[in-house]
PAZAPA-4460 file (N, C-alpha, C; in steps of 0.05 Angstrom, whole numbers, plus 32768, in hexadecimal, padded with zeros to 4 digits):
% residues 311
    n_x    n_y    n_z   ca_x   ca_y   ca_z    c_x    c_y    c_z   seq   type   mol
   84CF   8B82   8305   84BC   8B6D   830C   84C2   8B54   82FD     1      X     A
   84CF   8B5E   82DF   84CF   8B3E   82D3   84E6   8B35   82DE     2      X     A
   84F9   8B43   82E9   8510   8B38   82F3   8513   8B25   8306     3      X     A
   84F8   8B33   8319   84F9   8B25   832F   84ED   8B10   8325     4      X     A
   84DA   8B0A   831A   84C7   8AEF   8313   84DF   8AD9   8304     5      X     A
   84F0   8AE4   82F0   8503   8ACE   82E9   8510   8AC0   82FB     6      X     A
   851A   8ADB   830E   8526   8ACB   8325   8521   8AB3   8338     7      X     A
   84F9   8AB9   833D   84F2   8AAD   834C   84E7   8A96   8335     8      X     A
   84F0   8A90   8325   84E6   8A7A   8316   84FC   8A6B   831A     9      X     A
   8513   8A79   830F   852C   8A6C   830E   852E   8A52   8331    10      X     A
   8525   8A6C   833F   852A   8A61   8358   8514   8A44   835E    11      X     A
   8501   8A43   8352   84EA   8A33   8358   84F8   8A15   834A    12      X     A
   8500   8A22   8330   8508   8A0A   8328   8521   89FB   833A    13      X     A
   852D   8A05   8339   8549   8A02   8350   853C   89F3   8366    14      X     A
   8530   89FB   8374   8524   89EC   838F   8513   89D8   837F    15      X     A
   8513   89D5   8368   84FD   89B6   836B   8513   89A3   835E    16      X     A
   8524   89AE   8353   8538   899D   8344   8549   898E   835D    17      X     A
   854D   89A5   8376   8559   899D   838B   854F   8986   8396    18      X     A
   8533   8986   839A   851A   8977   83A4   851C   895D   839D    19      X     A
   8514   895E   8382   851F   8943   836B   8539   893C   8380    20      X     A
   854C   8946   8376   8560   8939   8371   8568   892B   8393    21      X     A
   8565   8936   83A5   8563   892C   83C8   8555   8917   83C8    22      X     A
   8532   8915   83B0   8524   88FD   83B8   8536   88E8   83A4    23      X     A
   8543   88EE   839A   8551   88E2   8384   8561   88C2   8397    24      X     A
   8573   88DF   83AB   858A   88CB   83B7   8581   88C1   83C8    25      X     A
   8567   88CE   83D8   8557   88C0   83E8   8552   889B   83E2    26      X     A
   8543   889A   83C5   8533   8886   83C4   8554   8871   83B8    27      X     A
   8569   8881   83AB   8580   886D   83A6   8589   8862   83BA    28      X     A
   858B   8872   83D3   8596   8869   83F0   8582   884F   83FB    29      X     A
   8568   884E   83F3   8558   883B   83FC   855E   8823   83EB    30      X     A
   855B   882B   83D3   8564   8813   83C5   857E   87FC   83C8    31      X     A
   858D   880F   83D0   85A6   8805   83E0   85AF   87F0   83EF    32      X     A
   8598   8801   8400   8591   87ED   841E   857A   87CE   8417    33      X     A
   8587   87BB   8416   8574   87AC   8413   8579   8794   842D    34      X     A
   8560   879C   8438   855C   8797   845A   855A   8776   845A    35      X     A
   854A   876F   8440   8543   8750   843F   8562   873B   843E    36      X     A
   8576   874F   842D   8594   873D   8434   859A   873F   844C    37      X     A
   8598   8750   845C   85A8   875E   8470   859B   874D   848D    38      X     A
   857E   8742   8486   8574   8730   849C   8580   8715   8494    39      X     A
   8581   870E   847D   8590   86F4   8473   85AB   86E9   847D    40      X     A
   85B7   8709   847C   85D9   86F7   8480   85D2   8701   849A    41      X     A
   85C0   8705   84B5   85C2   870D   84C9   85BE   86F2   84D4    42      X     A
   85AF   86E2   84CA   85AB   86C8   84D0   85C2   86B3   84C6    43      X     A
   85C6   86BB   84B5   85E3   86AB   84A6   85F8   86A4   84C5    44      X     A
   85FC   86BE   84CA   8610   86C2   84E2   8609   86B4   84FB    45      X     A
   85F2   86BA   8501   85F3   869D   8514   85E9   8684   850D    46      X     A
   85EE   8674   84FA   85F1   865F   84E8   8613   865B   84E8    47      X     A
   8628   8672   84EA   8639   866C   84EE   8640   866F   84FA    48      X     A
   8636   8672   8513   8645   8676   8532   8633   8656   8545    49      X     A
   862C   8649   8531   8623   862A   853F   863A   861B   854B    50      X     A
   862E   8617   8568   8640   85F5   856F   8637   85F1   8575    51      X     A
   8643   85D1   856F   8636   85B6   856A   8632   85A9   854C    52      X     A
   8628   8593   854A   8628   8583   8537   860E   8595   8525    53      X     A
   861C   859F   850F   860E   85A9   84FF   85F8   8594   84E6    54      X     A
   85DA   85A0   84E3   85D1   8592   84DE   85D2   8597   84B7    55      X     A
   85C8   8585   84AB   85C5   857F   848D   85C6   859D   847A    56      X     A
   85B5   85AA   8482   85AD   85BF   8476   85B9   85D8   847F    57      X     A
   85D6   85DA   848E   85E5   85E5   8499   85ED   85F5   8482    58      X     A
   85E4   8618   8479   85F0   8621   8466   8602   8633   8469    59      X     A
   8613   8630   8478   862B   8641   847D   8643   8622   8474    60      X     A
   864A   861D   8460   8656   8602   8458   866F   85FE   8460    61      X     A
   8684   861C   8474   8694   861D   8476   86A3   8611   8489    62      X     A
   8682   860E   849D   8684   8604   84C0   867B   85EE   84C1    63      X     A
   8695   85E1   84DB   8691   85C4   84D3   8688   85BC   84FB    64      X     A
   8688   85A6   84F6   867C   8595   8513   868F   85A2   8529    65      X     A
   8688   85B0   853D   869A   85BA   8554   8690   85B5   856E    66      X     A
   86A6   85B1   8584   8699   85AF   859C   868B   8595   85A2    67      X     A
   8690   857F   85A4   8680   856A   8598   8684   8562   85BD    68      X     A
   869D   856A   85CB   869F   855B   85E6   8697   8574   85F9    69      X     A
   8688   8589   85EB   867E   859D   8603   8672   858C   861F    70      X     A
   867C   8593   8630   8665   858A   864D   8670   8563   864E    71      X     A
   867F   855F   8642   868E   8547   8643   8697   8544   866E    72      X     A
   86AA   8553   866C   86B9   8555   868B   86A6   8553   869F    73      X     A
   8692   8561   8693   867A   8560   86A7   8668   8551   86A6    74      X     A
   866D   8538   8696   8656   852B   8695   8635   8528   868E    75      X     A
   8633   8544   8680   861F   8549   8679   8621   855C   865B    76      X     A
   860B   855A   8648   8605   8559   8626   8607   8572   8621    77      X     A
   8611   858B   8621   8618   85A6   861A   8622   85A9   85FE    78      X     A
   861D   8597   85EF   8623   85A2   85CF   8608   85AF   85C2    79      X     A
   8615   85BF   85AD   8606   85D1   85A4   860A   85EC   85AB    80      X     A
   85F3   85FA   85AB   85EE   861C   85AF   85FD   862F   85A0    81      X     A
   860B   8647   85A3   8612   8653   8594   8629   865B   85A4    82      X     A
   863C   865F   8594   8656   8671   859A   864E   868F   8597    83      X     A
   8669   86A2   85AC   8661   86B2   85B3   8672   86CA   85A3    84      X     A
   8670   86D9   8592   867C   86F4   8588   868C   86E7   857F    85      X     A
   868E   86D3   8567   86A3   86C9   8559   86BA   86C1   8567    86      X     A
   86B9   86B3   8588   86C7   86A6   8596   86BE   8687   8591    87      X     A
   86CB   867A   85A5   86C0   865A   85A8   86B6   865E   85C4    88      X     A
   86AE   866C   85D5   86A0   8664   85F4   8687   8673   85E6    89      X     A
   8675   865E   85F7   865C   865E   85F9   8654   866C   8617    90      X     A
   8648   8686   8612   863B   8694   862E   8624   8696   8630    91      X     A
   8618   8689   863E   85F4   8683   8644   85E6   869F   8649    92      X     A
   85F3   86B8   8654   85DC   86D2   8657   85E1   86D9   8637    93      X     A
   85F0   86E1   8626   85ED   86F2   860B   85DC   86E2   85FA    94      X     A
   85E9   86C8   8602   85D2   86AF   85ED   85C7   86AE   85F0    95      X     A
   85B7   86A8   8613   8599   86A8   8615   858E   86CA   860A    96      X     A
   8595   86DD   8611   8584   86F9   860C   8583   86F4   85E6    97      X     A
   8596   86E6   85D9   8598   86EB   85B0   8583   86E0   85AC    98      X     A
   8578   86C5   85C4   8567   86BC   85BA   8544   86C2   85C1    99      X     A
   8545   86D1   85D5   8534   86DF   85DC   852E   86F4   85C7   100      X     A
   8540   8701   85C9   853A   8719   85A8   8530   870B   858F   101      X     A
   853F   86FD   8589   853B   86E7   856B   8520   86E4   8576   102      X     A
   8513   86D8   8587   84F6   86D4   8590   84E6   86E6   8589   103      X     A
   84E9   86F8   8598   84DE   871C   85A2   84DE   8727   857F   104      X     A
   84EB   871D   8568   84F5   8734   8550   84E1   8716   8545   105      X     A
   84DB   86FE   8544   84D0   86E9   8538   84AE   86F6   8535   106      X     A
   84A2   86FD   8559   848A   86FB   8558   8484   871C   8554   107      X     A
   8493   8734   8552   8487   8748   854C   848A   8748   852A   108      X     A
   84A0   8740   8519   84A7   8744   84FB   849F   872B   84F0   109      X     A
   8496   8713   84F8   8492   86FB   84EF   8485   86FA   84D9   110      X     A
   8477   870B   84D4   8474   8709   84B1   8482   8713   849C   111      X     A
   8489   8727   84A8   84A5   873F   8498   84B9   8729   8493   112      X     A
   84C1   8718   84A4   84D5   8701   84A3   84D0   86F0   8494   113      X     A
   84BB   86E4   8492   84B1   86D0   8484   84AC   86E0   8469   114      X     A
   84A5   86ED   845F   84A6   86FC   843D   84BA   8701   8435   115      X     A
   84D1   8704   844F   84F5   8706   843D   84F5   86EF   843A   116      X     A
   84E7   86D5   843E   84F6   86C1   843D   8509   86AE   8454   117      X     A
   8504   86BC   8470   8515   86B8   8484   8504   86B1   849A   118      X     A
   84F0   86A3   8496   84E1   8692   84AE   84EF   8682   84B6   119      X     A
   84EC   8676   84A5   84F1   8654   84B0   8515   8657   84B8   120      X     A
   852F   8661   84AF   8544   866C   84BE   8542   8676   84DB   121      X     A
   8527   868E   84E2   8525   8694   84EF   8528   8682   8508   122      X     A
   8506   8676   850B   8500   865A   851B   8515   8649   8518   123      X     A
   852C   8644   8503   8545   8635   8509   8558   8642   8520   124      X     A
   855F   865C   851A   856F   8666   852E   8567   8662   8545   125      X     A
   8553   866C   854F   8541   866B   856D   8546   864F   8576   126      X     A
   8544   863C   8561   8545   861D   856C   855B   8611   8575   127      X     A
   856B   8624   8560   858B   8616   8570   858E   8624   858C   128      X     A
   858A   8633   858D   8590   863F   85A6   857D   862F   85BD   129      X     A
   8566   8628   85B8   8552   8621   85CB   8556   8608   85D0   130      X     A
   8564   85F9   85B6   8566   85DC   85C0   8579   85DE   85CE   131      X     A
   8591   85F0   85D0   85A9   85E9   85E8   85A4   85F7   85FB   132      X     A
   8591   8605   8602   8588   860B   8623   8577   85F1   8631   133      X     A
   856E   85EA   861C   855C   85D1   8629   8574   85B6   8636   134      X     A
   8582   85B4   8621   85A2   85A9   8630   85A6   85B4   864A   135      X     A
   85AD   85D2   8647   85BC   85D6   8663   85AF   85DA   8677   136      X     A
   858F   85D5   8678   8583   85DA   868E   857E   85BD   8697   137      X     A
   8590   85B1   86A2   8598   8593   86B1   858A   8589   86C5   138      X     A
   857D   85A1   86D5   8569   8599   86EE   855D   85B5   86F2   139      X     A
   854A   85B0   8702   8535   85CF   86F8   8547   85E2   870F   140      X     A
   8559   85DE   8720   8569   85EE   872A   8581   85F0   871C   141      X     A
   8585   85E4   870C   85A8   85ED   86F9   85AC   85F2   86E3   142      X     A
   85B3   8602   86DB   85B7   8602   86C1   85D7   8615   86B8   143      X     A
   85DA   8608   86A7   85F7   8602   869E   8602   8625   8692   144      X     A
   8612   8630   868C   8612   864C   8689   8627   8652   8675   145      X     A
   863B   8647   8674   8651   8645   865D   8668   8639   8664   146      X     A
   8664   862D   864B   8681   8620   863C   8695   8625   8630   147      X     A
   86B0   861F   8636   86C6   8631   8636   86DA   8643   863B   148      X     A
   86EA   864C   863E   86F9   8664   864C   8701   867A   863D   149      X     A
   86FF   8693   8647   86F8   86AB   8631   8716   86AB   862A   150      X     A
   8729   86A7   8640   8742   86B7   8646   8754   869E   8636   151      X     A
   874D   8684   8631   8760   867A   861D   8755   8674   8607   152      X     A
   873E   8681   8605   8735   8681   85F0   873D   8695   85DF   153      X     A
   873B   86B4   85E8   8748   86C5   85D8   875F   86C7   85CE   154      X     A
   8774   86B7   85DB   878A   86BA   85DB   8794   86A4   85C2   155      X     A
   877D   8698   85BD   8782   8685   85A9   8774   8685   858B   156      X     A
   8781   8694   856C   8772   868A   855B   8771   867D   854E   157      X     A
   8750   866A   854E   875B   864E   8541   8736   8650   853C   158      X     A
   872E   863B   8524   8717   8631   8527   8705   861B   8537   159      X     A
   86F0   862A   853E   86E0   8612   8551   86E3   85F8   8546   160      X     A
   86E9   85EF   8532   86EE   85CE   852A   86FE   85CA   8533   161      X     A
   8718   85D5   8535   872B   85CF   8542   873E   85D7   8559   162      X     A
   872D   85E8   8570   8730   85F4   8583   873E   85E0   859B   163      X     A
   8752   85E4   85A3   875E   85D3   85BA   8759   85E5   85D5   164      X     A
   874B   85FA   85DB   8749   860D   85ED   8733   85FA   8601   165      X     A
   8734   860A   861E   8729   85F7   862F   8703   85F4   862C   166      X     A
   86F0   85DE   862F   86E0   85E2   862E   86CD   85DC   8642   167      X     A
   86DF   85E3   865A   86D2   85E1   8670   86B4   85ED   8679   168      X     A
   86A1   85DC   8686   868B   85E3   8690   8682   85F6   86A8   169      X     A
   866C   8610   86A8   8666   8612   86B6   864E   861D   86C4   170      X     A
   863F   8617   86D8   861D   8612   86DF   8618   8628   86FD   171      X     A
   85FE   8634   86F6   85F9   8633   8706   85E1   862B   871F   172      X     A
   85DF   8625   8735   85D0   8616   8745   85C7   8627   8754   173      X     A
   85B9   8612   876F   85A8   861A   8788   85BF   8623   8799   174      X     A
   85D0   861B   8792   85F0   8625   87B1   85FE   863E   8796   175      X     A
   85F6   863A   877F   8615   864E   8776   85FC   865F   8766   176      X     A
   85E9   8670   8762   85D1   867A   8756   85DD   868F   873F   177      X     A
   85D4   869A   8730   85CD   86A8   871A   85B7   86AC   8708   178      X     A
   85A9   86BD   8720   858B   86C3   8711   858C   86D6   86FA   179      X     A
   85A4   86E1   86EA   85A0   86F2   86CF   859E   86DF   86BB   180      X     A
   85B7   86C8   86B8   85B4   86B1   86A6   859D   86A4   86A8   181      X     A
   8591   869B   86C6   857A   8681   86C6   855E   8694   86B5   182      X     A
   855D   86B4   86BF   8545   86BB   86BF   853B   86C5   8698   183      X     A
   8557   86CF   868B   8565   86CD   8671   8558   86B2   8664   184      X     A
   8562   86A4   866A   855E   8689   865F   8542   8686   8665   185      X     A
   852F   8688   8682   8512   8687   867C   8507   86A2   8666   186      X     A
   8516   86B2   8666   8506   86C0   8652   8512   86BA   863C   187      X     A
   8521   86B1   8631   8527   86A7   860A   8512   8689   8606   188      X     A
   8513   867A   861E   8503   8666   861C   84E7   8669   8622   189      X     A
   84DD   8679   8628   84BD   8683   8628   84B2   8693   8611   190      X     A
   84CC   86AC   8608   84C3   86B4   85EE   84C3   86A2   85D8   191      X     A
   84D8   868F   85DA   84D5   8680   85BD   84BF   8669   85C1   192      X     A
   84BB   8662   85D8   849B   8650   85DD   8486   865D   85CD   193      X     A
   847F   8673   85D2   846A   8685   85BF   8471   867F   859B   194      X     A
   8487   8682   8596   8497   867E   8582   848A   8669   8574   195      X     A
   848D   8655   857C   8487   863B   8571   8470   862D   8579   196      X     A
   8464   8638   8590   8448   8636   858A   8433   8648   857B   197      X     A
   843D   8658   856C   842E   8664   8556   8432   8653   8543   198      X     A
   8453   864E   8540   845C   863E   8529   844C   861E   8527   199      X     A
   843D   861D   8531   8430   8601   8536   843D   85E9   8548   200      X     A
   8451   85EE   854E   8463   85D8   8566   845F   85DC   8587   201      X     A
   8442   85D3   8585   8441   85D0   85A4   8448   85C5   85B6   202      X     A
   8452   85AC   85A9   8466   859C   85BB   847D   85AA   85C3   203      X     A
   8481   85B3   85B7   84A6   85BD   85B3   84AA   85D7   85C5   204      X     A
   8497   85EA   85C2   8484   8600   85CB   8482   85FA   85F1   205      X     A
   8475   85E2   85F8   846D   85DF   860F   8484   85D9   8620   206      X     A
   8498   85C9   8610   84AD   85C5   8623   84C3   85DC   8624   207      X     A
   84C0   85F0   8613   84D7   8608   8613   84C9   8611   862C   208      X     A
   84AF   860F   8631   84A6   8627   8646   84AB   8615   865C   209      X     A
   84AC   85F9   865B   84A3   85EE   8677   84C2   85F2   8688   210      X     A
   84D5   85F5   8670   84F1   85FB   867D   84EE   8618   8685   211      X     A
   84E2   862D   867B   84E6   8651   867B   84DB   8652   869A   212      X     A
   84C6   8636   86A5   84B6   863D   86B4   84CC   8635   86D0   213      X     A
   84D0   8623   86CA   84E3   8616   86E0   84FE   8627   86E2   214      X     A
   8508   8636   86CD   8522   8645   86CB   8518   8665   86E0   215      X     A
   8501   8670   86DA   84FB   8680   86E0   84F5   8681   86FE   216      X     A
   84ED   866D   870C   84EA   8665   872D   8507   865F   8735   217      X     A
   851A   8651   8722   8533   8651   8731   853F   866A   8734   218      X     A
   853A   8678   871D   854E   8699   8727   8542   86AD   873B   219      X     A
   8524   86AB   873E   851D   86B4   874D   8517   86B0   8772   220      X     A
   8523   8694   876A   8522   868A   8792   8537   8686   8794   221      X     A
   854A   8685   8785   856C   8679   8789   8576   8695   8780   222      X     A
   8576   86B1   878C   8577   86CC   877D   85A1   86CC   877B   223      X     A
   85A9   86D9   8774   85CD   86DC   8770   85CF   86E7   8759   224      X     A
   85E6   86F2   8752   85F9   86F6   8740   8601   86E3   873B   225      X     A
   85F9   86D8   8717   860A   86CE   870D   8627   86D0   870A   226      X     A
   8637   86DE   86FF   8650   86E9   86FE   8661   86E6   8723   227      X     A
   8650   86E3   873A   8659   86DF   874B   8660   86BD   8755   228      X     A
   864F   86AB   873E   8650   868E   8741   865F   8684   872A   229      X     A
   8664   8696   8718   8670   8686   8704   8686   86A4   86FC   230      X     A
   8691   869F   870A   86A5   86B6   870B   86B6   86BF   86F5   231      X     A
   86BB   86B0   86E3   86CB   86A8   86C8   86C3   86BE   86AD   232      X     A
   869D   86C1   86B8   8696   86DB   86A5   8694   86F4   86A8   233      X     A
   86A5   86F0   86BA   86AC   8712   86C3   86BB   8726   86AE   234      X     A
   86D3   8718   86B0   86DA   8723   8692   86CC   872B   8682   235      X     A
   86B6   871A   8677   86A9   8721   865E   8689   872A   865C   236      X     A
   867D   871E   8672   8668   871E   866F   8658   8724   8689   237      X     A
   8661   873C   869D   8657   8741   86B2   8647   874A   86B8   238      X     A
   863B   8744   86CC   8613   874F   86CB   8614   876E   86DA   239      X     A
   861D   877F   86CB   8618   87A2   86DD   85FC   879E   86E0   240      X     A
   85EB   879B   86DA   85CE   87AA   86E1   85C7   878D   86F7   241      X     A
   85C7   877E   8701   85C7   8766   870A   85B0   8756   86FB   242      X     A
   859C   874B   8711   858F   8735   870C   8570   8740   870C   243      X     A
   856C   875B   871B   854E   8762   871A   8548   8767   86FC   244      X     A
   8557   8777   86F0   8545   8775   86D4   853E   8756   86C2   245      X     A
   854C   874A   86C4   8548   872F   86BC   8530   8722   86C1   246      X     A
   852C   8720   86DB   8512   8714   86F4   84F7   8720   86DE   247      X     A
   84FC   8740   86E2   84E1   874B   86D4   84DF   8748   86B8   248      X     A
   84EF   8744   86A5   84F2   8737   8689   84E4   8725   867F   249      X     A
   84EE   8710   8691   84E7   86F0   868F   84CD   86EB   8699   250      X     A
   84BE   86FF   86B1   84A4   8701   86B5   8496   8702   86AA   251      X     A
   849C   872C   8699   848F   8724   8680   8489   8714   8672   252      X     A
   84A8   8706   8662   849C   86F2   8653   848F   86DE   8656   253      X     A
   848D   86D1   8670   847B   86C0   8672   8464   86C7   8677   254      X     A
   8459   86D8   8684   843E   86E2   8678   8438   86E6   865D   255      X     A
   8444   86F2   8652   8446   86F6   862C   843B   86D3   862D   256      X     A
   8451   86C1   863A   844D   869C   8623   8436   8693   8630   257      X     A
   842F   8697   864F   8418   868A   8659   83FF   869A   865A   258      X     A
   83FC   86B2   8659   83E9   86C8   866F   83E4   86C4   868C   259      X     A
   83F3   86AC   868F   83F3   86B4   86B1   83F4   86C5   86C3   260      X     A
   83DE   86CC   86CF   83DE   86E3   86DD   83F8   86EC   86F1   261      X     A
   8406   86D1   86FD   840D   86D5   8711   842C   86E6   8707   262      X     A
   842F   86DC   86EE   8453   86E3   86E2   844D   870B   86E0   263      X     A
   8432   8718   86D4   8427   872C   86D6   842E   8733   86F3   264      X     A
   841E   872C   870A   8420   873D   8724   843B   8739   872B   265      X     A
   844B   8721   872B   8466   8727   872D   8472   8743   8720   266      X     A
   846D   8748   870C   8485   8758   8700   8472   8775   870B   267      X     A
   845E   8779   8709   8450   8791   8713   8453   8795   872F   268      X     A
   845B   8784   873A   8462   877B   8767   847C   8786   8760   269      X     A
   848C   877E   8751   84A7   8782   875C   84B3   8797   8746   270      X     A
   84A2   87A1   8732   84AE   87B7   871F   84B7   87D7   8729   271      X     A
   84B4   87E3   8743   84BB   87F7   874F   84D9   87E8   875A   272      X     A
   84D9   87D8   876A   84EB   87CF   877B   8506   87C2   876C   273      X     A
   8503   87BC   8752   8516   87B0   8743   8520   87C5   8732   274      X     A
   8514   87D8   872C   8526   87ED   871B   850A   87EE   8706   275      X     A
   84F8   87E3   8702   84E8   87DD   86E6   84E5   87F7   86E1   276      X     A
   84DB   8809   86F2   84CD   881F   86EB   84DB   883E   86E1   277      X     A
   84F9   8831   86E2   850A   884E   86E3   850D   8853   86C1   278      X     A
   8516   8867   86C0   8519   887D   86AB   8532   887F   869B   279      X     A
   854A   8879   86AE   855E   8884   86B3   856E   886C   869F   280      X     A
   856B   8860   8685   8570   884F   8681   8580   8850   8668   281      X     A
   8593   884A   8661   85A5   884D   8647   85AC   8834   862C   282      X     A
   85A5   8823   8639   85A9   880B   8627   8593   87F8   862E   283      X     A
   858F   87EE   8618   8583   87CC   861B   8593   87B8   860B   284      X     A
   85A2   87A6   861D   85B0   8795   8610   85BA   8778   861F   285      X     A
   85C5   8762   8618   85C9   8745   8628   85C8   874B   864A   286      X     A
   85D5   8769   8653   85D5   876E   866A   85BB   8776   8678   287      X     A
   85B3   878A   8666   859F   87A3   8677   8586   879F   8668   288      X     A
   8572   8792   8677   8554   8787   866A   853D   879E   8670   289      X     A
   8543   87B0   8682   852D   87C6   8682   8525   87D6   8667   290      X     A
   8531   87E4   8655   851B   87E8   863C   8507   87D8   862F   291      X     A
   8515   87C2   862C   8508   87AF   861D   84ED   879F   862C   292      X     A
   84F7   87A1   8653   84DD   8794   865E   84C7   87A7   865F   293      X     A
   84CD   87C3   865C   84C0   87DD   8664   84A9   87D9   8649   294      X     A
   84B7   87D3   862E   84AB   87D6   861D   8499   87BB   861C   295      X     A
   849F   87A7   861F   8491   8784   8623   8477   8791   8637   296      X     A
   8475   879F   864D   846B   879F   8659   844F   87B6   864D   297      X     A
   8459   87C7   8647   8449   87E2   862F   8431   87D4   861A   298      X     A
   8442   87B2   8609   8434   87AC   8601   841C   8795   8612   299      X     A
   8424   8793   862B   8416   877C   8630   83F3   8785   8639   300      X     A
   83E2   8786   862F   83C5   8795   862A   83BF   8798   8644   301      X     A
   83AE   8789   8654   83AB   8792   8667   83B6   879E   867F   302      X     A
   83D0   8795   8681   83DF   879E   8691   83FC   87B8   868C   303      X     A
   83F0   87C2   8682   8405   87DC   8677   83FD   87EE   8684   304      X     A
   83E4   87F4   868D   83D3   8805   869E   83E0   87F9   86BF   305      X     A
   83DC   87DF   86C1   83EE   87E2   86E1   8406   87E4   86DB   306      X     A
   8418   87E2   86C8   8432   87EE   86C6   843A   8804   86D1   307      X     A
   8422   8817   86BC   8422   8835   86C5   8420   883B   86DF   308      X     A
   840A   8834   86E8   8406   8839   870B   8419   8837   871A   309      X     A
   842A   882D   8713   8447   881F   8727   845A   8832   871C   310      X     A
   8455   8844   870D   8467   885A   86FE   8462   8878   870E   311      X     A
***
């Protein structure tokens, strides 16, 4: 009997020493991780993926003024926005959706952000992006979609300061449509309206939406494949899921910026018929907006209950 009791002491101690020592590496592994840098240089990065004329307080010191004759050929003001995956072309669906998220990650963590220290970065990123959609949306039926060419662009490494690759323009309209980009771009520019009218800029606020509002009626009465009008982003940036998930995204979000009822019965009218309601779903990403509208929609209070019904 005493044998056995040594044993089981021996053993007791053993399992707590074990215990210890797991919470040990546990809490060193956390310490490790320090999430507040890791949002920092997340923002850093697109600080250095800017074009256009960089402003004063530009702290990436490495990047200099690029792109200065974007939208030149065409006669119209396309500098700015962001470069795309450490290229020089600028593609209007990945940029509009970074900035939709940057929105979407602003108003659910916006204080978590602001205690690292990364507010005011935040509301910077969102801005660069928002001020060059407001550029490319030229007439409330056009708006501009990217600058550049993927295929001599890759082929070429050099820095955006001094890029000789082509930087040709291209849009789409009422004759050439792309409701994933137009409807994209109403939703980055409706979520970051909310954005900055919390932030106290209602001016600034009213006109992001009055474009989300006008962007969002062109993709939806002028319906197409983008990638079918601007053929160039096929290569890189082709719409597999098409344009219905977009439509119901950008609904959402403008219900989210206005409460307008009507952006609501839209997406609840046409959420069976567009795919909203399926299951069958693997990604949410620049392409494929159904998790993310599934979930926009879950939170939106009164209407999660007609979600369901339509489920």
């Amino acid at each position: 009997g005493r044998a056995v009791a040594e044993m089981s002491d021996v053993t007791g101690r053993f399992v707590l020493a074990a215990a210890v020592a797991v919470a040990s590496l546990v809490m060193a592994a956390a310490a490790r991780h320090d999430y507040g840098d890791a949002l920092s240089k997340s923002l850093l990065y697109f600080e250095s993926q800017r074009s256009g004329r960089l402003p004063y307080n530009q702290r990436v010191r490495w990047r200099g003024h690029s792109g200065l004759t974007d939208g030149l050929e065409q006669g119209v003001d396309l500098v700015g926005g962001y470069y795309d995956a450490g290229d020089h072309v600028k593609f209007g669906l990945p940029m509009a959706f970074t900035v939709t998220m940057l929105s979407w990650a602003v108003l659910e963590y916006g204080d978590q952000i602001a205690a690292a220290g990364e507010g005011a970065h935040a509301l910077q990123s969102i801005k660069w992006g928002t001020d060059y959609f407001i550029k490319a949306h030229t007439a409330p039926n056009e708006l501009w979609t990217q600058v550049g060419d993927g295929d001599s662009d890759h082929y070429c490494w050099q820095r955006p300061e001094d890029m000789t690759t082509s930087r040709r323009a291209y849009k789409v309209d009422a004759e050439h449509p792309g409701s994933e980009v137009a409807a994209e771009t109403a939703a980055a520019m409706a979520a970051a309206s909310i954005v900055f009218r919390r932030a106290g800029d209602a001016h600034y606020a009213h006109l992001l939406l009055h474009h989300a509002q006008q962007l969002f009626e062109f993709a939806d009465k002028y319906r197409g494949r983008y990638d079918a009008s601007v053929r160039v982003v096929k290569s890189y940036y082709p719409s597999a899921s098409g344009y219905n998930d977009e439509l119901l995204w950008a609904a959402l979000w403008l219900h989210r910026a206005t409460g307008g009822r009507e952006y609501l019965d839209y997406a609840v009218a046409n959420a069976d018929d567009f795919g909203g309601t399926g299951w069958g779903v693997s990604e949410f990403s620049w392409d494929i907006k159904y998790p993310g509208l599934q979930i926009l929609a879950s939170k939106t209070n009164e209407d999660s209950c007609c979600w369901r019904r339509r489920t």
